[in-house]
Structures are given as structure tokens and as C-alpha cells.
Phi, psi and omega in degrees: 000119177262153175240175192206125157316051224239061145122026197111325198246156198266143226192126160278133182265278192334300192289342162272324212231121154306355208052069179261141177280133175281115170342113181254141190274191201306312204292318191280348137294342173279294198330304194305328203270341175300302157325318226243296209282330196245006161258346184295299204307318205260335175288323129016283180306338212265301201304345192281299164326314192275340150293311155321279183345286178319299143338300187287346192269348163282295179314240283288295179326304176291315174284329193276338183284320205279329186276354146284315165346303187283329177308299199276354203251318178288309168314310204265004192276348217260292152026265166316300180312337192269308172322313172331291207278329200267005189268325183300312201281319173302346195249327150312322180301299214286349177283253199339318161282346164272346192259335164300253179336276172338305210283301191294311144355237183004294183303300181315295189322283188326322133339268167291340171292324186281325182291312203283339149311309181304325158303311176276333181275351181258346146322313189274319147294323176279318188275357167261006190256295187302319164076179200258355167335301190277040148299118167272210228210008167247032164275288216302143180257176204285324178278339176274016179278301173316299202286154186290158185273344176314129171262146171267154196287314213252126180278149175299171199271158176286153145318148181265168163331331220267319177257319178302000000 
């Protein structure tokens, strides 16, 4: 029960007053109803906007799930690639050290096939500057006993047209 307060004495608002609406003049019905009409319109607009919203915020909702998808499908392809290289790069050192080796190999063979040429040319020079004088006569081998020491006078005969 509401009560009201009015000059001293206490008053029931119901009972007196029915809530009867006060009478408005024409213009401040149009205004009101004008008012009315253009609160409707933006709410309308607001429920259109909110509806927009939603929508865009389900896409949103939808590119951002699929671009984790695509993140994590990236991640793990980035992953793979880094085990990859580092699998690559380990199996180059070991190439590169065997290739390593091989190559100082090589060089040392080279090395020596050149010292041991290098060895018969300066052998084959020291025994020609010094010669075979201390040669004895059990050297000398049994067909070069036989055959004669004579050089020929005389050149082969030419070929005829015929054989060539």
C-alpha cells in the first residue's frame, strides 16, 4: 500500500488518484508518438546491428579456428624441417670428414709415388754419371755373349708401292 505524505496527514495515492493519464495536447502527441516511432526504428536497427555483430563474430570465430589449424599443420611441418636439417647437417660433417681423410690419403699416396719417381730419377742419373766400369763379366748376360758387336752399314730396303 503506498502512502504519501501531504501537509501533515497521511494519504492513500490509490484511492485517491486512479493513475488516470494526463491529457496531452495534440502537438505533444505527435511529438510523443513521433518519438516513439523513432525509438522503435533505432531499436529495430540496434536488433539488425546485433544480428550483424553475431554473425560476423561466428566468421571470425570460424577463420581464426581454421588459422589455428593452418598454424599448427605449419608448426609441425617447421618441426619436421628443422629434424630434417639437422639430420642433413650431421650426415655432411660425416661426409666432409671422411672426404677430409680421403683427400690427406690421397695426398700421402701422391706424395710417395712422387718421392719414389723422384728416387729412380735421381738413381738413374747417379748410376749414369758414375757408369757401369765396376761391372764384372758375371753380369753380363749369356745372349749378349753370343751375339756380335757389329752395327749395320747398310738401311732396309724401302717397301714397295704395293705394301703400303
Amino acid at each position: 500500500m503506498s502512502t504519501e505524505k501531504v501537509g501533515g496527514k497521511v494519504q492513500d495515492i490509490k484511492s485517491e488518484a486512479k493513475y488516470q493519464p494526463i491529457p496531452l495536447s495534440s502537438t505533444a502527441q505527435l511529438r510523443l508518438e513521433s518519438h516513439m516511432k523513432a525509438q522503435e526504428s533505432l531499436t529495430d536497427e540496434l536488433v539488425g546491428l546485433a544480428a550483424a555483430m553475431k554473425s560476423n563474430t561466428l566468421a571470425l570465430e570460424t577463420k581464426v579456428h581454421e588459422r589455428g589449424r593452418l598454424l599448427d599443420g605449419t608448426e609441425m611441418a617447421l618441426n619436421q624441417s628443422s629434424y630434417a636439417t639437422k639430420a642433413a647437417v650431421v650426415k655432411s660433417k660425416a661426409i666432409h670428414r671422411r672426404g677430409r681423410l680421403n683427400f690427406c690419403l690421397s695426398c700421402l699416396v701422391i706424395l710417395l709415388i712422387c718421392g719414389g719417381f723422384a728416387g729412380m730419377f735421381v738413381f738413374i742419373r747417379v748410376t749414369s754419371f758414375v757408369g757401369y766400369k765396376n761391372q764384372s763379366a758375371k753380369t753380363v748376360p749369356v745372349m749378349a755373349a753370343h751375339q756380335p758387336l757389329t752395327q749395320r752399314r747398310h738401311s732396309p730396303s724401302p717397301l714397295p708401292n704395293e705394301e703400303l
